[in-house]
Phi, psi and omega in degrees: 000295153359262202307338189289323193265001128353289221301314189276354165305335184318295206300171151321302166346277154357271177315323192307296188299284170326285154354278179316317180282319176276007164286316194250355141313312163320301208278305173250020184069163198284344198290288200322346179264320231243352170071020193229118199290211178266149189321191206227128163252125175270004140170169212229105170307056187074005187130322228242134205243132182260086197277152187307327171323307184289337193265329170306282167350319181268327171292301184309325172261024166277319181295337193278326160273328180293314148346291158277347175286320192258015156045249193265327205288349203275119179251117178287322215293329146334309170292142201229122212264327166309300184285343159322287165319326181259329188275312200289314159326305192299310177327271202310002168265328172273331153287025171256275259266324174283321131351316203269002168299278198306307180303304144348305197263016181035062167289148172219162163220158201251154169308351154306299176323311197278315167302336184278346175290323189289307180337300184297330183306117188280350185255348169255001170285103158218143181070032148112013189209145170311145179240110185281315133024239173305336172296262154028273191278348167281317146341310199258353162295317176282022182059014183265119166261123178010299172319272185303349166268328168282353171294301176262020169296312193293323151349267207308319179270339185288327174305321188300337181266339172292314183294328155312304143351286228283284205336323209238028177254358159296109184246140189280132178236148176332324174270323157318313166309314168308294190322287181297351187276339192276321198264300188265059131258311207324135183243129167250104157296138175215172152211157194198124220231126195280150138231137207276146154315312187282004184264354181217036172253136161209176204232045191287200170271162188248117142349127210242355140294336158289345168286298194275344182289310151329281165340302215276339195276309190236041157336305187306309176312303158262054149281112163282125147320149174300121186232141173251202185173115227227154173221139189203169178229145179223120169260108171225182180258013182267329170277296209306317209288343175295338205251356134013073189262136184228125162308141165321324204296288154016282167284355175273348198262349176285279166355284179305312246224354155203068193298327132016273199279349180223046158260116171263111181298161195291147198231156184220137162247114203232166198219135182203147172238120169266151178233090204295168170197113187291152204296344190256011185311164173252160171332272151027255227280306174299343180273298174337304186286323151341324175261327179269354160280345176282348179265334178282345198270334218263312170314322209271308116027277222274330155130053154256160182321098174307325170301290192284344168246359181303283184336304208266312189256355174304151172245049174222087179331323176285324197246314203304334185301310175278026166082023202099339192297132183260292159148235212226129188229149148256191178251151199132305210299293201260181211280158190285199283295344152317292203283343146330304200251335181288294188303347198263295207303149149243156209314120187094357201245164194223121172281173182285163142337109178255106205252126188227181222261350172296310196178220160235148163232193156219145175243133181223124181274114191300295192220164192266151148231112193283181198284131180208176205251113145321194168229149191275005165262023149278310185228047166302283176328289174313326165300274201319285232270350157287322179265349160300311207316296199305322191270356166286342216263324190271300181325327195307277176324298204281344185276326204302304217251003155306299193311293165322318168281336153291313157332315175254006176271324187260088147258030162258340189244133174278321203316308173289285187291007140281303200267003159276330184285331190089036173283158180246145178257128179257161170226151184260175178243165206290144224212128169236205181311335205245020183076223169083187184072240176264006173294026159272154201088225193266028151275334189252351163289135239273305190295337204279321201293277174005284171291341162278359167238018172321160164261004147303271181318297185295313221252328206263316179076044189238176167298155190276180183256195232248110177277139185233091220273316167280132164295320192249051182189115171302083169194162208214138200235126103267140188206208186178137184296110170261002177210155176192130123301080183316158186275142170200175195243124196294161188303139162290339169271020165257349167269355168324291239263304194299318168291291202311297170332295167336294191305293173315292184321279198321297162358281191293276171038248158342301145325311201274334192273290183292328176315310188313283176334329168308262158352275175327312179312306165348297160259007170274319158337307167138346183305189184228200203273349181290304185331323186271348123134233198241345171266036176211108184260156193278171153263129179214091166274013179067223191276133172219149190268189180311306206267020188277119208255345175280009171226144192302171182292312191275012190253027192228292191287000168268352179283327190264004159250027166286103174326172207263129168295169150311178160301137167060357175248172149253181181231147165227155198201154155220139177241170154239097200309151173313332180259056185033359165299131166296164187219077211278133182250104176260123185255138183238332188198134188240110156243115167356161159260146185284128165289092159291142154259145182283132177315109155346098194102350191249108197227013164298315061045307183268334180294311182288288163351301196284322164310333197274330176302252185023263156018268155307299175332306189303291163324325149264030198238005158254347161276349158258026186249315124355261186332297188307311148330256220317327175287321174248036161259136182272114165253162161210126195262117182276199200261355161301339234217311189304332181284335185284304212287357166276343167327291210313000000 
């Protein structure tokens, strides 16, 4: 049977049928049989599709500044990756809707621009000038070619000249300015009265439907994260500098070849008597001081002292107590005719009278030291850790791209390009997106995580391709997953202990909110502060401003969102303090802050004010220019996406 249909495969048919099956593989390809699309969109602008990629990248590098800016105080579990995740969407929904202006208002940046940007660029500057290079090659670490980074520097500027537009077209008017000196001067009397938190804690049992209910509400919350566990390689020039051999010959010929840099220029110990003579003296008035210094050089001369006539007739406050002495100069220090006349003198000789924008002087150099060489086992050490360095930096460049080539000729292995490089393969302890575990250091940067949680790598099992995490610092990363974790919801009985704690805090809470609330009625009513009864005493710091540290924060800002009272009457508030004490806040008197008026011709004061309203003005006349996009922009959030934006 085989062979019949051999026989007949032969034919036109044959071919007819083969034709027919490759039109529409040609057209739309096998993803259309195979049932398999396009990358995952995390949501869509007016048309223009937001891929689920960019939106990791950014969430990892948001984490990634938050780290550092908040250092040991950077908590992950604070983050929450769902609302994370929905605040940085919202970013990437405005620059696409601001993206979509600029192309509509035919905004431009002209290639001048966009070149005077790169030039400038402090990660592409070595030895004090751009490096086309070092452009080169930072780029193509990012996956960028020269093209696609300057497609999206001019991107990046055009927005920037539409967000400038909005910001600064807003002016401050003589009556806002006034507004704002009354409102941020503004002074509030208060007192205000604590209730401890730990006073409405109590350690009755907690229902264990309220316990799991509690759980099924807040899943999200005991979830562990998607976690990997990594073998990696890392090339920087700080190991190749160890391994670096630098010779004696080697350093004396560095040594020899810049004698230059390590020569101490000839030094003067020099002595001087000023004679002031103001820069606005007439002819007149400088021939006067001119004849008494020429009578003083002419006593010193004759064999009185220079030491001894400094002290007393020198006009140079810095030097006459010590006899004149400036102590040990090079040339350069002092003003060119000073410094002129110094270097002329030989040891012991006294100049003629020297006139500089001070005065006159006479000068006399005590002892000369001449110009001399380090010796080279002072800065032997130093040599050495400059030419490793510099040879580690050029070895760097030739592994670096071994490294890549081995790396991808081998993708099930780190093995081979270790034992051809000579690499040590490191391992991590379990890691999740947002770093943390053993993920510090260059693990925790937002490219390295990125690329371990690639669907090359996690999904594929193949090595990542080869990262370069600092732009400004020489070093290269590969690496490839050897453990994974799905994200899952830890057991409720390993979070028991932790929901119980929970409730009771919300408890006390509530309590103390109500109490507070209590209290407040109480005293709106007309009572005094005895309504709370005698062991809990008021706080009365009297009158206090905006920026005032003698009260906690959140008892400053409920005084200043209080109305203003009537006559004879007061306002009462409550808050909740950062350590969870409620708090009742009594306002009794509000004073305005002072309006000066400005001096006529004088707008100094009003200029520095009226930028910062500007400012302010500005800023929100572009989130309400944002807001206004966003009411006629068609978005659609895919459902990936969706779970975050209900975080918020």
């Amino acid at each position: 049977m085989l062979q019949t249909i051999r026989e007949r495969a032969q034919g036109w048919i044959a071919w007819a049928i083969v034709i027919l099956i490759s039109i529409p593989f040609a057209l739309w390809g096998i993803q259309s049989y195979l049932g398999v699309g396009g990358e995952p969109i995390a949501a869509t602008v007016n048309g223009v599709e937001i891929p689920a990629r960019d939106l990791d990248r950014r969430v990892q590098e948001t984490r990634f500044e938050l780290r550092e800016r908040l250092g040991a105080a950077y908590d992950p579990a604070a983050y929450d990756d769902q609302r994370l995740r929905a605040e940085v969407l919202e970013t990437l929904i405005q620059e696409a809707l601001l993206m979509d202006v600029v192309k509509r208002l035919g905004l431009r940046v002209s290639d001048q621009e966009v070149q005077m940007q790169i030039l400038s660029d402090p990660a592409f500057i070595k030895d004090g000038r751009f490096d086309k290079e070092t452009y080169e090659r930072l780029l193509r670490f990012q996956g960028l070619t020269p093209a696609m980074y300057e497609a999206q520097l001019r991107q990046k500027m055009s927005a920037t000249q539409l967000i400038r537009a909005v910001s600064s077209s807003e002016l401050a008017t003589r009556a806002e300015l006034d507004a704002y000196k009354r409102l941020m001067g503004q002074k509030r009397e208060i007192s205000y009265l604590r209730l401890p938190l730990a006073e409405y804690r109590t350690e009755e049992p907690i229902d264990e439907a309220r316990i799991t209910a509690y759980y099924d509400s807040n899943r999200a919350r005991f979830q562990s994260p998607e976690q990997v566990k990594l073998d990696y390689l890392v090339l920087d020039t700080d190991s190749l500098s160890s391994k670096v051999e630098v010779s004696e010959e080697d350093l004396h010929r560095l040594y020899e070849s810049d004698q230059a840099r390590f020569a101490q220029p000839e030094r003067r110990e020099v002595r001087h008597l000023l004679l002031k003579v103001d820069a606005d003296a007439d002819e007149a008035k400088a021939q006067a001081v001119l004849d008494e210094i020429q009578a003083i050089r002419a006593r010193i001369q004759a064999g009185e002292s220079f030491e001894e006539l400094a002290k007393t007739l020198s006009q140079d406050p810095g030097s006459a107590a010590k006899g004149g002495s400036l102590g040990i100069i090079e040339s350069g220090i002092m003003v060119p005719a000073f410094d002129q006349a110094t270097f002329a003198l030989k040891a012991g000789e006294l100049s003629e009278p020297v006139r500089t924008p001070f005065g006159y002087h006479l000068i006399e150099v005590v002892k000369i030291l001449p110009s001399e060489a380090k010796p080279f086992e002072e800065v032997r050490e130093q040599l050495r850790t400059e030419l490793a360095k510099q040879r580690a930096e050029g070895l760097f460049y030739d592994l670096a791209e071994r490294l890549a080539n081995i790396c991808y000729e081998s993708r099930d292995s780190l093995d081979p390009a270790a034992e051809e490089l000579g690499l040590t393969i490191r391992h991590s302890d379990w890691i999740g997106r947002e770093g943390g575990g053993s993920g510090e250091g260059v693990l925790s940067h937002p490219k390295v995580l990125a690329a371990a949680f690639s669907e090359d790598v996690l999904v594929g099992g193949h090595n990542s391709d080869m990262i370069e995490p600092e732009r400004d610092r020489l070093q290269a990363v590969v690496l490839r997953v050897t453990g994974h974790r799905e994200a899952s919801v830890k057991p409720l009985d390993e979070v028991r202990e932790e929901i119980v704690t929970a409730i009771r805090d919300e408890q006390a809470r509530s309590a103390a909110k109500s109490a507070a609330e209590a209290l407040a009625e109480k005293l709106r009513d007309g009572s005094d502060w005895s309504a709370a009864g005698e062991a809990l005493k008021p706080e009365s710091p009297g009158l206090v401003n905006r920026q005032s540290t003698e009260v906690p924060a959140g008892v400053l800002d409920a005084a200043f969102k209080l109305p203003v009272p009537t006559d004879g009457a007061v306002s009462v508030g409550t808050a909740i303090l950062d350590d969870g004490d409620a708090v009742v806040v009594r306002l009794t008197k509000v004073e305005d802050g002072r309006v000066e008026a400005e001096a006529e011709g004088s707008a100094d004061g009003f200029s520095a004010e009226s930028f910062i309203i500007s400012q302010i003005m500005g800023r929100q006349a572009y989130i309400n220019m944002l807001d206004d996009m966003k009411s006629r922009a068609k978005i659609e959030r895919k459902a990936s996406s969706r779970a975050g934006e209900e975080a918020l």
